[in-house]
Backbone as a ProteinNet text record, in pm:
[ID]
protein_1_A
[PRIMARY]
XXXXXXXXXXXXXXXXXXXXXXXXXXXXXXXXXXXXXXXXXXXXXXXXXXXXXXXXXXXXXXXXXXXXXXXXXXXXXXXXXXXXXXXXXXXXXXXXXXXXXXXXXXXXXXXXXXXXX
[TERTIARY]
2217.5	2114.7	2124.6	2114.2	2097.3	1983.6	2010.1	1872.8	1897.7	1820.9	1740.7	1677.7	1723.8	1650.4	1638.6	1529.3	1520.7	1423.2	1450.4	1395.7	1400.6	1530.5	1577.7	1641.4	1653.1	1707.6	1820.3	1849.6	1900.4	1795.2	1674.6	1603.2	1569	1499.4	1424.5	1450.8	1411	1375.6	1215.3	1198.4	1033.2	1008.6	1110.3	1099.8	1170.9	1188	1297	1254.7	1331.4	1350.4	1462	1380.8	1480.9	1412.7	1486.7	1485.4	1310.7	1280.7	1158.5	1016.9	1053.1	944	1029.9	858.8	883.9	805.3	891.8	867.3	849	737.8	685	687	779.7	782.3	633.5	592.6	428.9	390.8	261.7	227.6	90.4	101.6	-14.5	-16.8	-152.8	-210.6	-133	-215.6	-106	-160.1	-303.2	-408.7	-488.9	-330.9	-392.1	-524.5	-602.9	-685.9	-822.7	-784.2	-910.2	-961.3	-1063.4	-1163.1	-1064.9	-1120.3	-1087.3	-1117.9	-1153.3	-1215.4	-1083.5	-1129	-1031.3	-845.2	-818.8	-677.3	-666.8	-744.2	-756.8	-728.7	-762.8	-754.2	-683	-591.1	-474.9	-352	-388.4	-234.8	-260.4	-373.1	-360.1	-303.3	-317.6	-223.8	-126.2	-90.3	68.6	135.5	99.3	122.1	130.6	42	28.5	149.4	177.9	275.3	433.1	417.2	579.5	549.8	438.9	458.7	514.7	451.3	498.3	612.1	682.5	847.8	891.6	838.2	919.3	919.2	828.4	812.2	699.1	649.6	499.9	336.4	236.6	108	57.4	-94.1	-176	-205.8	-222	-249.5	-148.1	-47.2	67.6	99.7	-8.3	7.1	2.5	53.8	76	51.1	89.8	35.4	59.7	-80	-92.4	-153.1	-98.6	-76.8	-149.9	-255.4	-347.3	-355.1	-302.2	-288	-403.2	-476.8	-620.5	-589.3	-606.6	-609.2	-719.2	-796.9	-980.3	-1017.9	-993.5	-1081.8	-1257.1	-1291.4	-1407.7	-1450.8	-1415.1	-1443.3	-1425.4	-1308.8	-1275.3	-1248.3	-1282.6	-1273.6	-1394.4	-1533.8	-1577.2	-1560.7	-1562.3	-1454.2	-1354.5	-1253	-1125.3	-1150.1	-1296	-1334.5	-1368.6	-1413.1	-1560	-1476.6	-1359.3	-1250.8	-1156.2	-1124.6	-1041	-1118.6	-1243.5	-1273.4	-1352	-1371.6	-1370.6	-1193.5	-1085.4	-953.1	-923.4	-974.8	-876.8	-998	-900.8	-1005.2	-1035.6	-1148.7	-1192.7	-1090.7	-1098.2	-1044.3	-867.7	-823	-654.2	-639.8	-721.9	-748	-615	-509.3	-359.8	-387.9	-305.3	-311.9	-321.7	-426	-444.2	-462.7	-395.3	-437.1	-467.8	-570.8	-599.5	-597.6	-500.2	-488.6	-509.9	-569.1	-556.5	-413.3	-382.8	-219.8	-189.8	-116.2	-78.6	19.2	-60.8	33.2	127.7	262.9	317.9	265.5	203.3	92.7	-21.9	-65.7	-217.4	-328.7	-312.4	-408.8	-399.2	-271	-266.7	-391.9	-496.3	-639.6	-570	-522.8	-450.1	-340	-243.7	-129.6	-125.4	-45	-83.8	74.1	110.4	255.5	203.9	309	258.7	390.7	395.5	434.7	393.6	450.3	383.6	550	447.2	601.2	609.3	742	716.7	700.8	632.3	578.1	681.7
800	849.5	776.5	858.4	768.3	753.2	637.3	567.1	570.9	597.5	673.3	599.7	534.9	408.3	480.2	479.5	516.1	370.8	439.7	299.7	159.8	127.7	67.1	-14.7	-179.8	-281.4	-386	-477	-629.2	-657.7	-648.3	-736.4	-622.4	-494.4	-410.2	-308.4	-233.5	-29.4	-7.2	28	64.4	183.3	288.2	343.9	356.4	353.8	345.2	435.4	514.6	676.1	634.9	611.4	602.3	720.7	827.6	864.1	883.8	962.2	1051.4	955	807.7	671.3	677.8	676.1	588.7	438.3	409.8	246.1	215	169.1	121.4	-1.4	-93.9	-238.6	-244.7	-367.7	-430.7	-339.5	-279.2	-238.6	-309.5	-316.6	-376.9	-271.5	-310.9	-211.1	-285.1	-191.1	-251.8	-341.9	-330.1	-449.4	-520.7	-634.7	-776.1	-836.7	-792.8	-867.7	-808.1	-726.2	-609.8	-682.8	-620.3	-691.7	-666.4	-629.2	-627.5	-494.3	-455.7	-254.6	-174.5	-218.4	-187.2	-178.3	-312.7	-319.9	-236.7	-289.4	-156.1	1.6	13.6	187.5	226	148.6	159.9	94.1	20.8	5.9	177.8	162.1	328.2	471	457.9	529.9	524.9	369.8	346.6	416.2	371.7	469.4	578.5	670.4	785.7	856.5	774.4	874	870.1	706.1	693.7	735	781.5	852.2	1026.6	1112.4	1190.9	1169.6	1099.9	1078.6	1105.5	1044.6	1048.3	1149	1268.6	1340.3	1405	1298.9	1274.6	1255.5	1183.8	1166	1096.6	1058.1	1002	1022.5	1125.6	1179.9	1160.7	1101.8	1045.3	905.1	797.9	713.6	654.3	575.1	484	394.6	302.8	120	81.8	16	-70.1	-179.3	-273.8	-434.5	-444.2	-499	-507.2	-692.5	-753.6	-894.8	-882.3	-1016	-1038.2	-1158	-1190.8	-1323.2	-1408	-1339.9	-1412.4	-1324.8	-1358.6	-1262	-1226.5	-1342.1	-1384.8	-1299.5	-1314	-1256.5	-1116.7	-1032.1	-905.5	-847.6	-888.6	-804.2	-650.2	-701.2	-587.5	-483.4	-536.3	-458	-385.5	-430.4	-366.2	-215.7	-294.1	-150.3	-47.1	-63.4	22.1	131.1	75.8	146.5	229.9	184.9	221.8	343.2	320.6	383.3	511.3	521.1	648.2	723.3	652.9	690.1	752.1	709.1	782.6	923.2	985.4	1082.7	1024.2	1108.1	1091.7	1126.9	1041	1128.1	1094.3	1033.2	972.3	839.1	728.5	609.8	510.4	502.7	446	304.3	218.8	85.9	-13.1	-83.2	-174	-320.5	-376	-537.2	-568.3	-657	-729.2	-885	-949.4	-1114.2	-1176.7	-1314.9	-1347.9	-1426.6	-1382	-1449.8	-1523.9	-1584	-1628.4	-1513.4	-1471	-1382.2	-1411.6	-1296.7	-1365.6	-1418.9	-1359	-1416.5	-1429.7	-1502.4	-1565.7	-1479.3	-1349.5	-1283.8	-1161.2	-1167.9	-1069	-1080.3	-968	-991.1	-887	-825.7	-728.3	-650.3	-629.4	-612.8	-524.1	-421.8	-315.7	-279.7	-296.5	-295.2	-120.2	-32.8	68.1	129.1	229.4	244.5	427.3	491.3	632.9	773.4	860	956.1	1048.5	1115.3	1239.4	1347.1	1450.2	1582.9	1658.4
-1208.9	-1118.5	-985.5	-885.8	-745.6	-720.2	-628	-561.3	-403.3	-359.5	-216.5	-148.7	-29.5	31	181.6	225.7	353.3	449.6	581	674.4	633.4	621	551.4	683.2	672.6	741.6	679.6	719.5	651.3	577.6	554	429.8	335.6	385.8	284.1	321.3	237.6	261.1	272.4	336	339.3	203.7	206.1	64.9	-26.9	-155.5	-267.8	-356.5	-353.9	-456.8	-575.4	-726.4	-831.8	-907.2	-1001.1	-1104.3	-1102.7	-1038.5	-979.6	-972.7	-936.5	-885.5	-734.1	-682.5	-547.6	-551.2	-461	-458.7	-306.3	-273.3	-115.4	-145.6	42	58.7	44.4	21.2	105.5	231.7	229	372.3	402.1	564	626.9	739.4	790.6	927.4	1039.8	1157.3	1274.9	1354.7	1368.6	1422.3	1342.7	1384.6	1287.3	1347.9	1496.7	1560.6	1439	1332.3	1298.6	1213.5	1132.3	1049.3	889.8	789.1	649.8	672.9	687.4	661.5	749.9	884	971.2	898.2	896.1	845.2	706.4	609.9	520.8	545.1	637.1	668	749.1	835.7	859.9	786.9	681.4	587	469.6	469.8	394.1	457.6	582.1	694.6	714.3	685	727	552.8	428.6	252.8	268.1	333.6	319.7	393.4	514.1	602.5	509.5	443.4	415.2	276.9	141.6	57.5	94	214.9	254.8	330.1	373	387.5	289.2	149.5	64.9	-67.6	9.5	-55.9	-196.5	-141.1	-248.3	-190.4	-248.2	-132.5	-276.8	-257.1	-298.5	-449.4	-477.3	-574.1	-734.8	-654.5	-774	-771.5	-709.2	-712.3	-919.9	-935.6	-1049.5	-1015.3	-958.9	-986.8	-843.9	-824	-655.4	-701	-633.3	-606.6	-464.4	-502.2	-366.3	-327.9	-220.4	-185.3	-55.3	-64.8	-8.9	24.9	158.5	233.7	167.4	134.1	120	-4.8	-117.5	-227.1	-230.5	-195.2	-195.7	-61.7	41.2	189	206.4	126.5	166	82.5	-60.1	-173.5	-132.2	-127.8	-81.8	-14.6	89.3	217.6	232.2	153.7	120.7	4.9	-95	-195.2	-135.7	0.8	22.3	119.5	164.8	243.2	97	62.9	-115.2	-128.1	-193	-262.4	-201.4	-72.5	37.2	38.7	48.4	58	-80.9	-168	-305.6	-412.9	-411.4	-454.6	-627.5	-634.4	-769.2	-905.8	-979.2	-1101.1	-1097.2	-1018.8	-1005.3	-971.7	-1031.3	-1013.2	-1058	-975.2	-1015	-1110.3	-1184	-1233.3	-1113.2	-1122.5	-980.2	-1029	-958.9	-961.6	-847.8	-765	-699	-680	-635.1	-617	-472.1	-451.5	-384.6	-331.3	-202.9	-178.7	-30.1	-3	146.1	184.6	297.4	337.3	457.4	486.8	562.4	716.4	790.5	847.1	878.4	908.2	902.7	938.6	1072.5	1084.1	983.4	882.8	780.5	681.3	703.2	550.9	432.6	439.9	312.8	323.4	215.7	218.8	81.8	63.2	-60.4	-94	-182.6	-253.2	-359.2	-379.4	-395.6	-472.5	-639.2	-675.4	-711.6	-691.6	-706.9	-720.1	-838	-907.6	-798.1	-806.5	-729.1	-816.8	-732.4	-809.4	-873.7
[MASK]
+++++++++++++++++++++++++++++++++++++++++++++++++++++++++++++++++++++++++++++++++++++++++++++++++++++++++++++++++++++

């Protein structure tokens, strides 16, 4: 079976197509100056565009890895944005950890695993 790497550099692929899984690098929003809600809802902007690159969307998500600068600080925040973004009734496998991210004004970062149709 081939594997399908698009926007792809020297370190990563932003998407990886194996044997009908897509696989998204880590995504973050684009204004790190933003709050937790804010960056939230533009790293879900930035998923959505490269699940439709890759031929898929929301609705086939499987397992997200959600990384939180501050668990304690933006766990809420990050839900209250989530859980407006994902429709009812397709709730993927989720973990939430607190992590150091690669930088400092980074508050959340969403690693994302989802089938195609």
């Amino acid at each position: 079976m081939s594997i399908q790497r698009q926007l792809t550099n020297e370190r990563m692929s932003q998407i990886v197509v194996h044997s009908g899984t897509v696989y998204l690098a880590g995504q973050v929003g684009d204004d790190m100056s933003a709050g937790i809600e804010q960056q939230t809802r533009e790293t879900l902007v930035n998923i959505e565009r490269l699940l439709d690159l890759a031929g898929t969307d929301k609705t086939k998500l499987l397992s997200v890895t959600i990384y939180l600068k501050d668990i304690d600080a933006d766990f809420a925040g990050m839900n209250a944005v989530w859980d407006k973004w994902l429709p009812k009734g397709i709730a993927p496998a989720r973990a939430t950890v607190e992590a150091k991210l690669c930088e400092p004004q980074i508050l959340v970062e969403l690693s994302v695993v989802a089938a195609l149709p």
